[in-house]
C-alpha positions in Angstrom: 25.7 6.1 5.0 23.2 3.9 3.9 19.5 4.9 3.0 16.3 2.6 4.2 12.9 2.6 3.9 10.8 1.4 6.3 7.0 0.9 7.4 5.7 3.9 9.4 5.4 6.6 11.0 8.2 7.0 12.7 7.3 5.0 16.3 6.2 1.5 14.6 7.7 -1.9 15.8 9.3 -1.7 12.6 11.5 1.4 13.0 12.7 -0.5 16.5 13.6 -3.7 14.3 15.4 -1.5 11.6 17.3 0.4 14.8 18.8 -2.7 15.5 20.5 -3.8 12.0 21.3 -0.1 11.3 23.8 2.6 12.3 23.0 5.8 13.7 24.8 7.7 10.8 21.8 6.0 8.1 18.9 7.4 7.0 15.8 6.1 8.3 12.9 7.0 6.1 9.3 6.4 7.2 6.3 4.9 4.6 2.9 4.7 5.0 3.1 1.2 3.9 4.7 -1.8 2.5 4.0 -1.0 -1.0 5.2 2.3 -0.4 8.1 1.3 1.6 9.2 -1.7 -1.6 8.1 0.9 -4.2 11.1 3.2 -2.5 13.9 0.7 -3.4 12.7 0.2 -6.6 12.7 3.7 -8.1 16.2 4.3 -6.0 14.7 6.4 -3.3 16.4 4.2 -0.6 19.0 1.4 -1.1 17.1 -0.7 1.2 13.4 -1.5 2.8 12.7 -2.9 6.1 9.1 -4.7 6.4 7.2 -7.2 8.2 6.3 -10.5 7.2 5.2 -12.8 9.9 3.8 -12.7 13.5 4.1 -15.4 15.9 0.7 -15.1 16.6 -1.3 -13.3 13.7 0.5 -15.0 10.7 1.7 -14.1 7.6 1.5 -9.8 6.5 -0.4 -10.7 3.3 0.9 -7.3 1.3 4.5 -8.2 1.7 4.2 -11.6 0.8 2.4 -10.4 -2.4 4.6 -7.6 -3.3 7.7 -10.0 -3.4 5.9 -12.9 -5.4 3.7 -10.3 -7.8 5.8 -7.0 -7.7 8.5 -5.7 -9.3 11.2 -8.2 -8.4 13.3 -7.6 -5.4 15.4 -9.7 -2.6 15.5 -10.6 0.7 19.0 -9.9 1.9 18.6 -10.3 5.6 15.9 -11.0 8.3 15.7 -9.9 12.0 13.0 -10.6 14.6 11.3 -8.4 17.6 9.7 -9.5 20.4 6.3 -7.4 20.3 5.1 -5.4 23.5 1.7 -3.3 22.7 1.1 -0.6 25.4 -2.3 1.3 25.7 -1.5 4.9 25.4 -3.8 8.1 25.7 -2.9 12.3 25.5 -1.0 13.3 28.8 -2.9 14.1 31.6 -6.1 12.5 30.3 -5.1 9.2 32.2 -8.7 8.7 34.2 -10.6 10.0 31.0 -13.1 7.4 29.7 -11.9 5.6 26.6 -14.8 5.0 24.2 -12.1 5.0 21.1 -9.5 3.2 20.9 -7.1 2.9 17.6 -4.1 0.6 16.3 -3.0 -2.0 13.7 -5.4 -4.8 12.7 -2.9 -7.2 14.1 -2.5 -5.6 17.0 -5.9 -5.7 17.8 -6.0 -9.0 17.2 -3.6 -9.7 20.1 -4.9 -7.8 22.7 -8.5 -8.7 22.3 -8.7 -10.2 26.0 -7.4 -6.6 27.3 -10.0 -4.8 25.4 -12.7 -6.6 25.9 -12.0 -6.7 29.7 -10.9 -3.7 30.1 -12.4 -1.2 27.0 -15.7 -3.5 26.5 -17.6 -0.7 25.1 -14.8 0.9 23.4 -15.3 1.8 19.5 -11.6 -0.2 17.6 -10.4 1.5 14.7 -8.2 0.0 12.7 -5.0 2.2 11.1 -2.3 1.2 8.6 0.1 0.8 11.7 0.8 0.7 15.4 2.5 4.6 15.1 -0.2 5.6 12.7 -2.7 5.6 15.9 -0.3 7.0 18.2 0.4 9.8 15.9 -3.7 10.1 15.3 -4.2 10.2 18.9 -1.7 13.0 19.1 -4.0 14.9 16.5 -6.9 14.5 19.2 -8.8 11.9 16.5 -9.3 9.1 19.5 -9.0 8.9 23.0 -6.3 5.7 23.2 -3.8 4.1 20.6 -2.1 0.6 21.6 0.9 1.3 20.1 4.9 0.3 21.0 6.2 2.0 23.5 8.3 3.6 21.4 5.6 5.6 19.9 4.6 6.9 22.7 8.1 8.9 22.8 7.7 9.7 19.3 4.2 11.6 20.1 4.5 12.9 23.6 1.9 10.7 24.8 1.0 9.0 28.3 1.1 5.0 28.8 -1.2 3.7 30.9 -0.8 0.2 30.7 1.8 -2.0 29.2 2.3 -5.4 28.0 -1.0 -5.8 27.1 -0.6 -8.1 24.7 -2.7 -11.3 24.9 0.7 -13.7 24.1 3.4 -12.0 25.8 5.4 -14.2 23.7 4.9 -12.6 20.8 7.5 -12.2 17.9 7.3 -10.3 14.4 10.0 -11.4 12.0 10.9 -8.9 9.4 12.8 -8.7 6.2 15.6 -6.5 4.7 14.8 -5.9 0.9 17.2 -4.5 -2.1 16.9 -5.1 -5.5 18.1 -8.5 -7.0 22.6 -8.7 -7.2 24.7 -10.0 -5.0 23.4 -13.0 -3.1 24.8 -12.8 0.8 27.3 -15.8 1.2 26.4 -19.1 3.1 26.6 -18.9 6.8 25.7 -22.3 7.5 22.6 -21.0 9.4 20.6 -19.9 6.2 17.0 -19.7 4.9 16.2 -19.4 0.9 12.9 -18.1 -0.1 11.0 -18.7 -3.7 8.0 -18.1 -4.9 6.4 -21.1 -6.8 4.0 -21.0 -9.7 1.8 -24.2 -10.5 0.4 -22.8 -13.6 -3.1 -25.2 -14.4 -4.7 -26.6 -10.9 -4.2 -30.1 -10.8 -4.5 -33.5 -8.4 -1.3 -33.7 -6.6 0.1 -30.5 -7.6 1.1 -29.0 -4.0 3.0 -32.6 -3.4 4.5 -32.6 -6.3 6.4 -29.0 -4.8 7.0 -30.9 -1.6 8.4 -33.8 -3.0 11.3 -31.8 -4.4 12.1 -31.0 -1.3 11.2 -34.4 0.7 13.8 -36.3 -1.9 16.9 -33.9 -1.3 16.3 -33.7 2.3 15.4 -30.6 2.7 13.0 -29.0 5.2 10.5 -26.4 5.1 10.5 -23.7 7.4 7.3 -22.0 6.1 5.2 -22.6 3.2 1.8 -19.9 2.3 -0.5 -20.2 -0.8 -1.3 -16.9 -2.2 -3.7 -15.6 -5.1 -2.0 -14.5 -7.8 -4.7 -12.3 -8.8 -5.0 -13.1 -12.7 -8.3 -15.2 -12.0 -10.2 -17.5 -9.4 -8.8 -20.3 -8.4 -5.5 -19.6 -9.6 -3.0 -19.5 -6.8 0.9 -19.7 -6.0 2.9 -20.5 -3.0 5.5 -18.7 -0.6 8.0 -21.0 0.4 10.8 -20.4 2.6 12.9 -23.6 3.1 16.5 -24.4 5.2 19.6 -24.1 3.6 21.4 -21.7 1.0 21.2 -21.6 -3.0 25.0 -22.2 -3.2 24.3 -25.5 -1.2 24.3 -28.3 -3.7 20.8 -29.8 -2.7 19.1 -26.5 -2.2 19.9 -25.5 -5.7 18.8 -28.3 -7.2 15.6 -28.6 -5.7 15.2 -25.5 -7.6 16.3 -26.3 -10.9 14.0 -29.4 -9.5 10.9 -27.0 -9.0 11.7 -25.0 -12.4 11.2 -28.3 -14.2 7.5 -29.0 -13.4 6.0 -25.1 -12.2 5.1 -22.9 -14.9 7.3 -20.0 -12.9 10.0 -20.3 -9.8 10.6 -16.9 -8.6 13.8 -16.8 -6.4 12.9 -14.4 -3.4 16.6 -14.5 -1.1 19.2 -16.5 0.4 19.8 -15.0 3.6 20.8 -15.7 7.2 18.4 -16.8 9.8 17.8 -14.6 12.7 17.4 -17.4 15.0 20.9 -19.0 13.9 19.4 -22.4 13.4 21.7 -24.4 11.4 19.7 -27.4 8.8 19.6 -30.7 9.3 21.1 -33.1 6.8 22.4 -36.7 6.7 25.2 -38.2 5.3 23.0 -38.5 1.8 22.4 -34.9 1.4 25.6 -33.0 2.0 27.3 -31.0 -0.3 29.8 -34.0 -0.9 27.4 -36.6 -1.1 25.6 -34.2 -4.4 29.2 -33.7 -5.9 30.2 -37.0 -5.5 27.2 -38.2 -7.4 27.6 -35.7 -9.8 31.4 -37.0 -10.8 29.8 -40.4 -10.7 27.3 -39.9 -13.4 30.1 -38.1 -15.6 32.3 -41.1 -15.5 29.4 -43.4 -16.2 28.5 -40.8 -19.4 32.0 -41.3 -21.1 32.4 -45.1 -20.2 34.9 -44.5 -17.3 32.1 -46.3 -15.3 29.6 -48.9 -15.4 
Protein backbone atom coordinates (compact mmCIF):
# COMPACT_ATOMS: atom_id res chain seq x y z
CA UNK A 1 0.00 0.00 0.00
CA UNK A 2 1.20 3.20 -0.99
CA UNK A 3 0.30 6.62 0.80
CA UNK A 4 -0.55 9.92 -1.36
CA UNK A 5 -1.32 13.25 -0.82
CA UNK A 6 -3.40 15.04 -2.93
CA UNK A 7 -5.27 18.55 -3.49
CA UNK A 8 -8.74 18.58 -1.91
CA UNK A 9 -11.46 17.80 -0.43
CA UNK A 10 -12.13 14.66 -1.41
CA UNK A 11 -14.41 15.36 -4.81
CA UNK A 12 -11.61 17.64 -6.76
CA UNK A 13 -10.51 16.83 -10.36
CA UNK A 14 -7.48 15.97 -8.71
CA UNK A 15 -8.62 12.98 -6.61
CA UNK A 16 -10.19 11.66 -10.19
CA UNK A 17 -6.58 12.06 -11.82
CA UNK A 18 -4.84 10.35 -8.67
CA UNK A 19 -7.86 7.43 -9.05
CA UNK A 20 -6.46 6.64 -12.20
CA UNK A 21 -2.54 6.13 -11.47
CA UNK A 22 -3.45 4.56 -8.05
CA UNK A 23 -4.81 1.22 -6.64
CA UNK A 24 -7.71 0.82 -4.61
CA UNK A 25 -5.77 -0.76 -1.64
CA UNK A 26 -3.68 3.13 -1.34
CA UNK A 27 -4.32 5.71 0.81
CA UNK A 28 -5.78 8.66 -0.60
CA UNK A 29 -5.25 11.65 1.68
CA UNK A 30 -7.00 14.93 0.93
CA UNK A 31 -5.07 18.74 1.48
CA UNK A 32 -6.40 21.91 1.43
CA UNK A 33 -3.72 22.84 -0.89
CA UNK A 34 -0.67 22.42 -2.84
CA UNK A 35 1.59 23.53 -0.17
CA UNK A 36 -0.10 21.43 2.06
CA UNK A 37 -0.38 18.57 -0.15
CA UNK A 38 4.03 18.94 -1.06
CA UNK A 39 4.63 19.89 2.64
CA UNK A 40 3.04 16.03 3.31
CA UNK A 41 5.84 14.22 1.38
CA UNK A 42 8.35 16.18 2.77
CA UNK A 43 7.90 15.56 6.57
CA UNK A 44 6.98 11.67 5.54
CA UNK A 45 3.24 12.02 6.02
CA UNK A 46 2.67 10.47 2.52
CA UNK A 47 5.21 8.80 0.14
CA UNK A 48 3.71 10.67 -2.63
CA UNK A 49 1.71 14.10 -3.74
CA UNK A 50 -0.57 14.38 -6.60
CA UNK A 51 -1.07 18.26 -7.87
CA UNK A 52 -1.90 20.28 -10.72
CA UNK A 53 0.23 22.18 -12.85
CA UNK A 54 -1.23 23.33 -15.98
CA UNK A 55 -4.65 23.86 -17.74
CA UNK A 56 -5.19 23.84 -21.33
CA UNK A 57 -6.96 26.81 -21.06
CA UNK A 58 -6.08 28.76 -17.74
CA UNK A 59 -2.28 28.11 -17.73
CA UNK A 60 0.26 27.45 -15.49
CA UNK A 61 -1.06 26.71 -11.24
CA UNK A 62 1.44 29.35 -10.12
CA UNK A 63 1.80 27.72 -6.34
CA UNK A 64 3.01 24.44 -7.73
CA UNK A 65 5.29 25.82 -10.04
CA UNK A 66 6.85 27.86 -7.11
CA UNK A 67 6.83 25.21 -4.50
CA UNK A 68 9.10 22.92 -6.84
CA UNK A 69 11.57 25.83 -7.97
CA UNK A 70 11.65 27.68 -4.26
CA UNK A 71 10.53 24.81 -1.78
CA UNK A 72 12.08 22.24 -0.16
CA UNK A 73 13.44 20.18 -3.08
CA UNK A 74 11.31 17.42 -4.41
CA UNK A 75 10.67 15.44 -7.89
CA UNK A 76 8.48 14.94 -10.46
CA UNK A 77 8.29 11.14 -10.89
CA UNK A 78 5.26 10.93 -13.22
CA UNK A 79 2.56 13.07 -14.96
CA UNK A 80 -1.02 12.24 -15.94
CA UNK A 81 -3.68 14.39 -17.65
CA UNK A 82 -7.80 14.85 -17.21
CA UNK A 83 -10.01 16.08 -19.41
CA UNK A 84 -11.96 18.71 -17.26
CA UNK A 85 -15.96 18.72 -17.15
CA UNK A 86 -17.41 21.51 -14.56
CA UNK A 87 -21.08 20.77 -13.68
CA UNK A 88 -23.33 23.46 -11.89
CA UNK A 89 -24.58 21.81 -8.81
CA UNK A 90 -27.03 23.03 -6.06
CA UNK A 91 -28.64 21.21 -2.56
CA UNK A 92 -31.26 18.48 -3.75
CA UNK A 93 -34.48 19.48 -4.28
CA UNK A 94 -33.65 23.11 -4.53
CA UNK A 95 -33.32 22.69 -8.50
CA UNK A 96 -35.82 25.83 -9.49
CA UNK A 97 -34.47 27.93 -6.53
CA UNK A 98 -32.91 31.24 -7.73
CA UNK A 99 -29.16 31.22 -7.67
CA UNK A 100 -27.74 34.53 -6.52
CA UNK A 101 -24.38 32.64 -5.17
CA UNK A 102 -22.53 30.76 -6.93
CA UNK A 103 -18.93 29.25 -5.63
CA UNK A 104 -15.80 27.29 -7.21
CA UNK A 105 -12.08 27.44 -8.15
CA UNK A 106 -10.63 30.65 -9.63
CA UNK A 107 -9.91 28.56 -12.67
CA UNK A 108 -12.92 27.21 -12.98
CA UNK A 109 -14.58 30.26 -13.10
CA UNK A 110 -12.54 31.41 -15.54
CA UNK A 111 -13.80 28.68 -17.97
CA UNK A 112 -17.25 28.88 -17.60
CA UNK A 113 -17.62 32.63 -17.69
CA UNK A 114 -19.98 32.45 -20.86
CA UNK A 115 -22.37 29.99 -18.77
CA UNK A 116 -22.46 32.40 -15.95
CA UNK A 117 -22.84 35.25 -17.38
CA UNK A 118 -25.67 33.86 -19.59
CA UNK A 119 -27.19 31.94 -17.45
CA UNK A 120 -26.31 33.42 -13.54
CA UNK A 121 -25.78 37.20 -14.75
CA UNK A 122 -26.62 38.51 -11.48
CA UNK A 123 -25.13 35.84 -9.53
CA UNK A 124 -22.50 36.80 -6.62
CA UNK A 125 -18.83 34.28 -7.68
CA UNK A 126 -16.93 33.30 -4.83
CA UNK A 127 -13.84 32.03 -5.31
CA UNK A 128 -12.64 28.69 -3.00
CA UNK A 129 -9.24 27.01 -2.75
CA UNK A 130 -10.91 24.18 -5.06
CA UNK A 131 -13.62 22.72 -7.18
CA UNK A 132 -14.69 20.19 -4.02
CA UNK A 133 -14.12 22.97 -1.54
CA UNK A 134 -17.46 24.65 -2.93
CA UNK A 135 -19.28 21.56 -3.39
CA UNK A 136 -18.53 20.70 0.21
CA UNK A 137 -19.47 24.54 1.26
CA UNK A 138 -22.66 24.30 -0.61
CA UNK A 139 -23.37 21.14 1.39
CA UNK A 140 -22.87 23.38 4.59
CA UNK A 141 -25.81 25.68 3.16
CA UNK A 142 -22.92 28.63 2.62
CA UNK A 143 -24.21 29.30 -1.18
CA UNK A 144 -26.88 28.33 -3.34
CA UNK A 145 -24.63 26.53 -6.39
CA UNK A 146 -21.00 25.19 -6.62
CA UNK A 147 -19.58 24.30 -10.34
CA UNK A 148 -17.71 21.54 -9.25
CA UNK A 149 -16.71 17.84 -11.02
CA UNK A 150 -19.21 15.73 -11.10
CA UNK A 151 -17.60 13.69 -8.90
CA UNK A 152 -18.15 16.05 -6.10
CA UNK A 153 -21.44 16.07 -6.41
CA UNK A 154 -21.39 12.18 -5.18
CA UNK A 155 -18.99 13.08 -2.56
CA UNK A 156 -21.66 15.76 -1.01
CA UNK A 157 -25.07 14.44 -1.85
CA UNK A 158 -25.82 17.19 -4.08
CA UNK A 159 -28.13 17.77 -7.30
CA UNK A 160 -26.58 18.64 -10.92
CA UNK A 161 -28.33 20.68 -12.82
CA UNK A 162 -26.36 21.34 -15.71
CA UNK A 163 -23.25 19.70 -17.02
CA UNK A 164 -20.52 20.40 -19.28
CA UNK A 165 -20.58 23.80 -18.66
CA UNK A 166 -17.39 24.55 -19.35
CA UNK A 167 -16.69 27.29 -21.98
CA UNK A 168 -13.78 24.93 -23.91
CA UNK A 169 -15.20 21.53 -23.68
CA UNK A 170 -11.77 20.65 -24.68
CA UNK A 171 -10.32 21.33 -21.70
CA UNK A 172 -7.31 19.30 -20.08
CA UNK A 173 -5.44 19.71 -16.57
CA UNK A 174 -2.13 18.03 -16.61
CA UNK A 175 -0.96 16.99 -13.17
CA UNK A 176 2.22 15.86 -11.51
CA UNK A 177 3.24 12.91 -9.16
CA UNK A 178 5.84 14.26 -6.57
CA UNK A 179 8.37 12.24 -4.07
CA UNK A 180 11.30 13.41 -2.70
CA UNK A 181 14.58 13.43 -4.81
CA UNK A 182 16.23 9.31 -5.43
CA UNK A 183 15.69 7.24 -7.99
CA UNK A 184 15.22 8.83 -11.28
CA UNK A 185 12.34 6.64 -13.38
CA UNK A 186 14.26 5.08 -16.41
CA UNK A 187 14.03 6.39 -20.05
CA UNK A 188 10.96 5.31 -21.92
CA UNK A 189 11.75 6.97 -25.01
CA UNK A 190 8.62 9.17 -24.60
CA UNK A 191 10.04 11.38 -21.75
CA UNK A 192 9.85 15.05 -20.44
CA UNK A 193 12.76 16.52 -17.95
CA UNK A 194 11.90 19.51 -15.96
CA UNK A 195 14.52 22.18 -14.31
CA UNK A 196 14.33 25.09 -12.83
CA UNK A 197 16.81 27.78 -14.11
CA UNK A 198 18.44 30.57 -12.23
CA UNK A 199 19.97 33.68 -14.19
CA UNK A 200 21.31 35.26 -11.16
CA UNK A 201 22.06 39.36 -12.34
CA UNK A 202 19.36 40.53 -15.27
CA UNK A 203 21.21 40.93 -18.25
CA UNK A 204 20.70 41.67 -22.33
CA UNK A 205 20.36 38.26 -23.85
CA UNK A 206 20.08 36.30 -20.79
CA UNK A 207 16.71 34.31 -21.61
CA UNK A 208 18.58 33.33 -25.16
CA UNK A 209 21.38 32.48 -23.80
CA UNK A 210 19.00 29.48 -21.78
CA UNK A 211 17.52 28.73 -25.17
CA UNK A 212 20.52 28.49 -27.00
CA UNK A 213 21.56 25.50 -24.91
CA UNK A 214 18.86 23.88 -26.04
CA UNK A 215 18.63 25.19 -29.80
CA UNK A 216 22.49 23.81 -30.28
CA UNK A 217 21.78 20.13 -29.04
CA UNK A 218 18.57 19.87 -30.72
CA UNK A 219 16.46 19.88 -28.17
CA UNK A 220 12.93 21.14 -27.92
CA UNK A 221 11.00 22.83 -25.41
CA UNK A 222 7.74 21.70 -24.43
CA UNK A 223 7.00 24.57 -21.92
CA UNK A 224 9.02 27.23 -20.55
CA UNK A 225 7.36 29.92 -17.47
CA UNK A 226 9.32 32.77 -15.76
CA UNK A 227 8.60 33.02 -12.24
CA UNK A 228 9.64 35.54 -9.27
CA UNK A 229 11.85 34.18 -7.12
CA UNK A 230 10.79 36.31 -4.38
CA UNK A 231 14.23 37.66 -2.95
CA UNK A 232 13.62 41.10 -4.69
CA UNK A 233 12.07 43.00 -7.78
CA UNK A 234 12.98 42.18 -10.83
CA UNK A 235 14.64 39.13 -9.98
CA UNK A 236 13.10 36.19 -11.72
CA UNK A 237 13.73 32.43 -12.75
CA UNK A 238 12.31 30.16 -15.22
CA UNK A 239 10.33 26.77 -15.35
CA UNK A 240 11.41 24.81 -18.12
CA UNK A 241 10.20 21.51 -19.06
CA UNK A 242 12.01 20.28 -22.32
CA UNK A 243 11.76 16.67 -24.51
CA UNK A 244 13.91 13.99 -23.75
CA UNK A 245 15.39 12.20 -20.61
CA UNK A 246 18.59 13.18 -18.35
CA UNK A 247 20.20 9.82 -19.16
CA UNK A 248 20.01 10.91 -22.91
CA UNK A 249 23.34 12.19 -23.93
CA UNK A 250 22.20 15.65 -25.23
CA UNK A 251 19.66 16.27 -22.62
CA UNK A 252 22.26 15.97 -19.93
CA UNK A 253 24.52 18.05 -21.41
CA UNK A 254 22.48 20.87 -22.05
CA UNK A 255 22.36 20.82 -18.37
CA UNK A 256 25.78 20.69 -17.41
CA UNK A 257 25.42 23.37 -20.46
CA UNK A 258 22.93 25.49 -18.36
CA UNK A 259 24.93 24.90 -15.01
CA UNK A 260 27.85 26.64 -16.77
CA UNK A 261 26.33 30.18 -17.29
CA UNK A 262 23.02 30.29 -14.50
CA UNK A 263 23.93 31.15 -11.07
CA UNK A 264 21.57 27.90 -9.96
CA UNK A 265 20.00 24.81 -12.30
CA UNK A 266 17.60 23.08 -10.09
CA UNK A 267 16.74 19.55 -11.59
CA UNK A 268 12.87 19.19 -11.12
CA UNK A 269 12.13 15.26 -12.86
CA UNK A 270 12.69 12.99 -15.68
CA UNK A 271 9.54 11.37 -16.17
CA UNK A 272 7.26 9.90 -18.79
CA UNK A 273 4.95 11.93 -20.88
CA UNK A 274 1.27 11.30 -20.48
CA UNK A 275 0.64 11.93 -24.07
CA UNK A 276 3.42 9.34 -25.22
CA UNK A 277 4.99 11.76 -27.61
CA UNK A 278 8.32 10.45 -28.41
CA UNK A 279 11.24 13.65 -29.33
CA UNK A 280 12.39 14.49 -32.31
CA UNK A 281 16.09 14.23 -33.15
CA UNK A 282 18.34 14.03 -36.23
CA UNK A 283 21.06 12.07 -37.11
CA UNK A 284 23.46 14.92 -35.21
CA UNK A 285 21.80 14.68 -31.89
CA UNK A 286 21.42 11.04 -31.01
CA UNK A 287 22.85 9.35 -28.35
CA UNK A 288 25.58 7.92 -30.80
CA UNK A 289 26.21 10.87 -32.52
CA UNK A 290 27.16 12.62 -28.59
CA UNK A 291 29.33 9.40 -27.77
CA UNK A 292 30.86 9.20 -30.89
CA UNK A 293 32.07 12.81 -30.50
CA UNK A 294 32.99 12.22 -27.12
CA UNK A 295 35.57 9.17 -28.13
CA UNK A 296 36.65 11.60 -30.84
CA UNK A 297 37.89 14.35 -28.72
CA UNK A 298 39.65 11.72 -26.36
CA UNK A 299 41.68 10.39 -29.13
CA UNK A 300 42.44 13.89 -30.32
CA UNK A 301 43.52 14.68 -26.32
CA UNK A 302 46.27 11.84 -26.23
CA UNK A 303 47.52 12.33 -29.90
CA UNK A 304 45.64 9.22 -31.32
CA UNK A 305 43.97 11.90 -33.62
CA UNK A 306 44.52 14.94 -35.41
Amino acid sequence: MRTYAYLGPAGTFTEAALKTISKSSDQLIPFANVTAALEAVRTNKAEFALVPIENSVEGVVARTLDELAIGEPLVILQETTLPVSFSLMVLAGNKSKRINSVATHPHAEAQCRAYIAKNMPGAEVITTASTAAAAEGLANGNYDAAIAAPIAALHYGLEIIADDIGDNVAAVTRFVLVGKPGKIPAKTGHDRTSLAAFIGADHAGALLEILTEFSVRGVNLTFIQSRPTGRELGSYHFIIDAEGHINEERVGDVLMGLRRICEDVRFLGSYPRADKISPTTTKSTTDKSFQSASAWLTEVRQGKKI
